[in-house]
C-alpha positions in Angstrom: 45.2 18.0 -23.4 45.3 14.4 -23.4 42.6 12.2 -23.9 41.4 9.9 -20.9 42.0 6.4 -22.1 40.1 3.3 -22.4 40.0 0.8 -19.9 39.1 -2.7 -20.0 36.7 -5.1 -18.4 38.7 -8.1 -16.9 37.4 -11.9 -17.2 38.4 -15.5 -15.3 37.8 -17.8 -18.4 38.2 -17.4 -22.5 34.6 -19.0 -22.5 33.4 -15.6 -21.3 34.5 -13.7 -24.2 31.7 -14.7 -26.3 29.3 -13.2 -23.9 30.6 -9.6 -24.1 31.6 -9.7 -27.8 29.8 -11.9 -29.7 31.6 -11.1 -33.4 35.3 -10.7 -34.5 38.1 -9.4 -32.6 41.3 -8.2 -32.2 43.8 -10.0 -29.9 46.5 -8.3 -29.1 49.8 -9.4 -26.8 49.1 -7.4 -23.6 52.7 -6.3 -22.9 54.2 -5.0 -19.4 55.2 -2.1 -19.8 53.8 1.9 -19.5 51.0 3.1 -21.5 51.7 6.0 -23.5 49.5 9.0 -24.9 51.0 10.5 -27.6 50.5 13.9 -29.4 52.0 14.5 -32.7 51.8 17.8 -34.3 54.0 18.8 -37.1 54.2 22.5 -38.2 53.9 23.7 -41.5 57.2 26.2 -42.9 56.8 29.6 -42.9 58.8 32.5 -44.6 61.0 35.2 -42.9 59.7 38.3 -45.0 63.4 40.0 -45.4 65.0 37.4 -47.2 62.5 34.2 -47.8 64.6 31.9 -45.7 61.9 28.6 -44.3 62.0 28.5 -40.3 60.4 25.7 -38.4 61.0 23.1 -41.6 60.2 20.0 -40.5 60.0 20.6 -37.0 57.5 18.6 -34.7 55.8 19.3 -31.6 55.4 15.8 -29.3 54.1 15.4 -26.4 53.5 11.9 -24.0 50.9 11.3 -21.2 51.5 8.5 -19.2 47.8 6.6 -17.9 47.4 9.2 -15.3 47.6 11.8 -17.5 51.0 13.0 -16.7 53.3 14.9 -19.0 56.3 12.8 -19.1 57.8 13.7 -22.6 61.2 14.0 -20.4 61.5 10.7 -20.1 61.3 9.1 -23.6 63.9 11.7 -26.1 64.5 7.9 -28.0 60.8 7.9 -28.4 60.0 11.0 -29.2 63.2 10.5 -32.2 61.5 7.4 -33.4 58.1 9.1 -33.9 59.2 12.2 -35.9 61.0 9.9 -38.2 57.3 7.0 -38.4 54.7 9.5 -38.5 54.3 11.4 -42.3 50.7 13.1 -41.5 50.2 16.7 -39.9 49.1 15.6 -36.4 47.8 12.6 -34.6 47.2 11.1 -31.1 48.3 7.5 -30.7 48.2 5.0 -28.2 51.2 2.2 -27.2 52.6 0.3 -24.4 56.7 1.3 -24.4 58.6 -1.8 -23.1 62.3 -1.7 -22.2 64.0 -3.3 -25.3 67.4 -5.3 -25.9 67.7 -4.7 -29.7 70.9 -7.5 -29.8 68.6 -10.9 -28.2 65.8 -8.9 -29.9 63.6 -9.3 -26.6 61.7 -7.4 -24.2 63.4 -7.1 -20.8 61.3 -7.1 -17.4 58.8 -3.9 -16.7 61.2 -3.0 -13.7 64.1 -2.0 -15.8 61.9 1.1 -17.0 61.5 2.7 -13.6 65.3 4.4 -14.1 63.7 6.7 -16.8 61.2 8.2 -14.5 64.2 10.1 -12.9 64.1 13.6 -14.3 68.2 13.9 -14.2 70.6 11.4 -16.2 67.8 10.1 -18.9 71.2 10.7 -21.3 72.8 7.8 -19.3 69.9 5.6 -19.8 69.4 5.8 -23.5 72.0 3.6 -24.3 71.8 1.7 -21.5 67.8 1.1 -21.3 66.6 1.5 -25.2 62.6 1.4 -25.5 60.5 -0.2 -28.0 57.0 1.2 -28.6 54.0 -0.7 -29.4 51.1 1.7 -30.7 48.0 -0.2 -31.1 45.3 2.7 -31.5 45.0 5.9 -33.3 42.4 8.1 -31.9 43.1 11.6 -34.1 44.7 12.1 -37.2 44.5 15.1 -39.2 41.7 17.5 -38.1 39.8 14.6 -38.0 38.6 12.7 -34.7 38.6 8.7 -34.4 37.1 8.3 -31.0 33.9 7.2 -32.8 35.4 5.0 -36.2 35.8 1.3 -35.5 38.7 0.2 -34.4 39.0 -1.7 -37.5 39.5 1.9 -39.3 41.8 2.9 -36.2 44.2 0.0 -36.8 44.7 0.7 -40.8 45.2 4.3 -40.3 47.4 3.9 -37.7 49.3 1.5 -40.2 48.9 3.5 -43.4 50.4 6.5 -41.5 53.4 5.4 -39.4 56.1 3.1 -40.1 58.4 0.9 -38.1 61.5 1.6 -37.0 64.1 0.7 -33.9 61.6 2.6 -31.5 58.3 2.2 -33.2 56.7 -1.2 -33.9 53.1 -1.7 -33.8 51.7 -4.2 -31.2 51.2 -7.9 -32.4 47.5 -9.4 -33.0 45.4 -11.3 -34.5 41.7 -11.1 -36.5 39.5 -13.9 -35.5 36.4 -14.6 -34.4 37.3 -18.3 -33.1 37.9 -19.0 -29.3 40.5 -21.7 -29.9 42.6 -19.1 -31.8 41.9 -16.7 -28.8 43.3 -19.5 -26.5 46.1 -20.5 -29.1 47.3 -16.5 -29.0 47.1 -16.8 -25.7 49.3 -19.2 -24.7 51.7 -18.2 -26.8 51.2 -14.8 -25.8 52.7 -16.2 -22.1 55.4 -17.9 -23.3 56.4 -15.2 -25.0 56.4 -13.2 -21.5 53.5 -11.1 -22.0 51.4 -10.5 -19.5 48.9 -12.1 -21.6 46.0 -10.5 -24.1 43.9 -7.7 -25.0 40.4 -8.8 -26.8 38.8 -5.9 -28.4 35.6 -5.7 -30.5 36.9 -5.0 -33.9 33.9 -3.2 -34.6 34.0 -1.6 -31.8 34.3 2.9 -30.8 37.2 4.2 -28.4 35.4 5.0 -25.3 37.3 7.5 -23.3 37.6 7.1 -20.3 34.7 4.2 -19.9 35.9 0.6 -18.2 33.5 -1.0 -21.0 33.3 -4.8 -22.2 34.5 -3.5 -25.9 37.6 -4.5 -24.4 38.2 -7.3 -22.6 41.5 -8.1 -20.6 43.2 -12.1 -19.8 45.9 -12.9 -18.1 47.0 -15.6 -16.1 49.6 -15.6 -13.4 51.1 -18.9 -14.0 54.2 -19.1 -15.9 55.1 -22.7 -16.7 52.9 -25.9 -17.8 52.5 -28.9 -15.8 55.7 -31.4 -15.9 53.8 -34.4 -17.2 51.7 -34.7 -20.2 48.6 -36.9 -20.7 47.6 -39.2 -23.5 43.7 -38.8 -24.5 41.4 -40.1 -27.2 39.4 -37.8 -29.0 35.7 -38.2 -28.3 34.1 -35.4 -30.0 35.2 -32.2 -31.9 33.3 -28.3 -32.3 33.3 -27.0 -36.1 35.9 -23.9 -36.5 35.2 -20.7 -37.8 37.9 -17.9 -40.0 40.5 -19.7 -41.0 39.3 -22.8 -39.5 36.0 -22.8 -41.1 36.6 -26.0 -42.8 38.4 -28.1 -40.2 37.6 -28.5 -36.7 38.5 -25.8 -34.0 39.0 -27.5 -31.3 38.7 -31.4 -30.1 36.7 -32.7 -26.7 39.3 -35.8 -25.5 38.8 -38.3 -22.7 40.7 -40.3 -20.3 40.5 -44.4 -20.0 39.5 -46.0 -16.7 39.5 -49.5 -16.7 37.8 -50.1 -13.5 34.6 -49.2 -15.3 35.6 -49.6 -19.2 34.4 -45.9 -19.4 36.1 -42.9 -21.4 36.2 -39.7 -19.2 36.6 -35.9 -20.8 39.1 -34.2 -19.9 39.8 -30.9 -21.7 38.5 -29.4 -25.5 41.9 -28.8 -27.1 42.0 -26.1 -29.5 45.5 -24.8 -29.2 48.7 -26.2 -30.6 47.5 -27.2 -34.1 49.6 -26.2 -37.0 47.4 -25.3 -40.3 48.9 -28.1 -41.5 47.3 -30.5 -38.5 44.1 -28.4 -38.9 43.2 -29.3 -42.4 44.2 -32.8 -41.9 41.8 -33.2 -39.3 38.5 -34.4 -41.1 40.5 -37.2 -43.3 41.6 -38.4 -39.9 38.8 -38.1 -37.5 35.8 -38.4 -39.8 35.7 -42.4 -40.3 35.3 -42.5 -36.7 32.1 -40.6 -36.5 29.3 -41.3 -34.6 25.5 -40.3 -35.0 25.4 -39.8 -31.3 27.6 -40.1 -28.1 29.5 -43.3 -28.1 28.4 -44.9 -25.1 31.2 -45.5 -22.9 31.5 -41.9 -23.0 30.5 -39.7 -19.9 30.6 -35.9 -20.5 28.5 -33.0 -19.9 29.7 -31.1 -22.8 28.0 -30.4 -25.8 30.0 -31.0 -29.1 29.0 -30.6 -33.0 30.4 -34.4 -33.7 30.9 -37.1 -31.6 33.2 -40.0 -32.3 34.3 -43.4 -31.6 37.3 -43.3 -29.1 40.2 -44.5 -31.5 42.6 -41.6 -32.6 44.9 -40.4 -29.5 47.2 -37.3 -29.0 49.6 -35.7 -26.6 48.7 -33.0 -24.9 50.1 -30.8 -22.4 48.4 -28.2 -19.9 49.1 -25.2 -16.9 46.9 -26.8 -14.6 44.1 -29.4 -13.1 41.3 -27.6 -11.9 37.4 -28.6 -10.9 35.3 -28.4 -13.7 31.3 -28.8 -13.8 31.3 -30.0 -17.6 34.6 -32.8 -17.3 33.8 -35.9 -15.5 37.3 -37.3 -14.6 37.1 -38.6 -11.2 33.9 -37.5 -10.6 32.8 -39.4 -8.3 35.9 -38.7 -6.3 35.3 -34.7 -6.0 31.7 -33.8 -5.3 31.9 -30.6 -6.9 32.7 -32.1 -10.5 35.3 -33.3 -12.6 38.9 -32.7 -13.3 39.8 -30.4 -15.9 42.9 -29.7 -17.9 43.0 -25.7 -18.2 45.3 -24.1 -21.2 45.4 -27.4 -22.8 47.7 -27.5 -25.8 48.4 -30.6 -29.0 51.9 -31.9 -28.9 51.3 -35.2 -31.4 49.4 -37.9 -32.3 50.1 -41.0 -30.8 50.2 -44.5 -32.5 48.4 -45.9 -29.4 45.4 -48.3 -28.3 42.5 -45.8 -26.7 42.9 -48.4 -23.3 46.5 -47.3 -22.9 45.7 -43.6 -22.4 46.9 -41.7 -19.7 44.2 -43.3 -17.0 41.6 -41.7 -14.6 43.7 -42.6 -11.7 46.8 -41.4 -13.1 44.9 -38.0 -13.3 43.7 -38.3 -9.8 46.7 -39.1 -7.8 48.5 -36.8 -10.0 46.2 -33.6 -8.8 46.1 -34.8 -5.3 50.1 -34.8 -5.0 49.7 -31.0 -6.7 47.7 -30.1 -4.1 49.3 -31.2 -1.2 
């Protein structure tokens, strides 16, 4: 009987996360395929009284559920292979997302392709032709013994200590953190990776069958490519990082330059992009500059841990200009705020005066031809 599975609670922006789960979490690439219930049970030998010959050695009883709870074991014989050779307990019931697979580029091919294994005649045909990768990310029985209620911090590392990859079985890619700018980092490169985009689940958290809960949190974005043109800003002010950016900055709050009123305008909090190299490096670079309090050519309705003089500038490159309540460029252009950069993502530092930033205007006339 399968388990009714765990649905999640869908937001608009990553600032929202921290609502719902204020502690660590796991993010995980959401990938587009079909979810998969699966029911592991491996039989124990027993004897033939005449002449003590072992019958049903080794042999495995598996069953997959599809969301609605449908039996379609039929479909998968490749996955159902690759689980009798991963699993070595007695019997389990795991959770994945099966993608159609192209084990020679090594990538995941488009959701579509799957739909010829839902025919019940030819699935021999399709094997070769359409292999499947599955990606378990939750273990919710193993052994007599019921996870529904363990964290899924205990879920994931039994699930890990128990089954092993192979060409069919992989286990689904995240991350530990309790920082939003590696949330945002994982993300984006969750997207460009062609994933739908991320799961964010309370790492503490209980499987609740059945239950749309905020334990789990889905983001995706529709938008597939980033803006053409990239913008020079100055960094203004930068938020203190947390895990394995405890010591370093997480992210950085940069501005634009308009000259018609010798003012710095933010633009976007960059946290995404950074290699751990650029991380640690940050304080040496950024800290000389550092101010007691705003500088004050700076307009901004965010609130940062530092501020600093406008001096160091980067690269940065985005999805898309939106209206934001907290950025001020071209305020007083669009009543109902600022521009905004959204997904905003380092590229370099530039050896550049602050004054020869990508300018206010630039910004302006660059949204308006967007939205035309």
């Amino acid at each position: 009987i399968p388990i009714r599975m765990m649905l999640a609670n869908r937001i608009e922006e990553l600032e929202e996360v921290k609502k719902h789960i204020p502690g660590t979490v796991s993010v995980e690439d959401k990938y587009d395929g079909e979810r998969i219930q699966a029911h592991i049970r491996r039989f124990a030998p027993t004897r033939i009284n005449a002449d003590s010959k072992l019958i049903n050695a080794d042999k495995e009883n598996i069953i997959l559920f599809s969301r609605r709870q449908e039996n379609i074991t039929h479909q998968y014989p490749d996955l159902i292979e690759g689980l009798k050779k991963s699993f070595h307990g007695k019997e389990a019931i795991v959770e994945g997302e099966v993608v159609p697979y192209d084990p020679q580029k090594k990538a995941i091919l488009p959701f579509q392709v799957l739909m010829s294994r839902r025919r019940k005649y030819d699935i021999e045909e399709y094997l070769k032709k359409i292999p499947v990768r599955y990606f378990m990310f939750d273990l919710l029985y193993l052994d007599g013994e019921n996870y529904l209620k363990k964290p899924l911090k205990e879920r994931r590392m039994a699930l890990e200590n128990y089954f092993k990859k192979n060409e069919t079985i992989d286990f689904g890619e995240h991350i530990i953190t309790d920082d939003l700018s590696e949330i945002e980092s994982y993300f984006i490169e969750a997207i460009k990776k062609g994933n739908e985009g991320v799961m964010i689940k309370d790492y503490s958290g209980i499987y609740q069958a059945g239950t749309r809960g905020w334990l789990w949190i889905k983001f995706k974005k529709e938008y597939k490519k980033e803006l053409a043109d990239t913008f020079d800003l100055v960094v203004v002010g930068g938020l203190y990082g947390s895990g394995r950016r405890a010591k370093t900055y997480g992210s950085l709050l940069v501005a634009s330059y308009d000259p018609k009123t010798n003012k710095y305008y933010s633009f976007t909090k960059v946290g995404a992009g950074f290699t751990d190299k650029d991380l640690a490096q940050l304080p040496k670079l950024l800290d000389k500059y550092k101010l007691d309090k705003k500088y004050k050519l700076v307009e901004t309705n965010m609130e940062v841990d530092v501020w600093f003089e406008p001096k160091v500038v980067m690269e940065v490159s985005g999805a898309e200009i939106t209206i934001s309540p907290v950025h001020t460029v071209a305020k007083d252009k669009i009543k109902r705020g600022g521009l905004a950069l959204r997904f905003p993502k380092f590229l370099r530092w530039r050896e550049k005066a602050p004054e020869d930033t990508t300018t206010v205007e630039e910004i302006y006339d660059l949204y308006k031809a967007i939205k035309k």
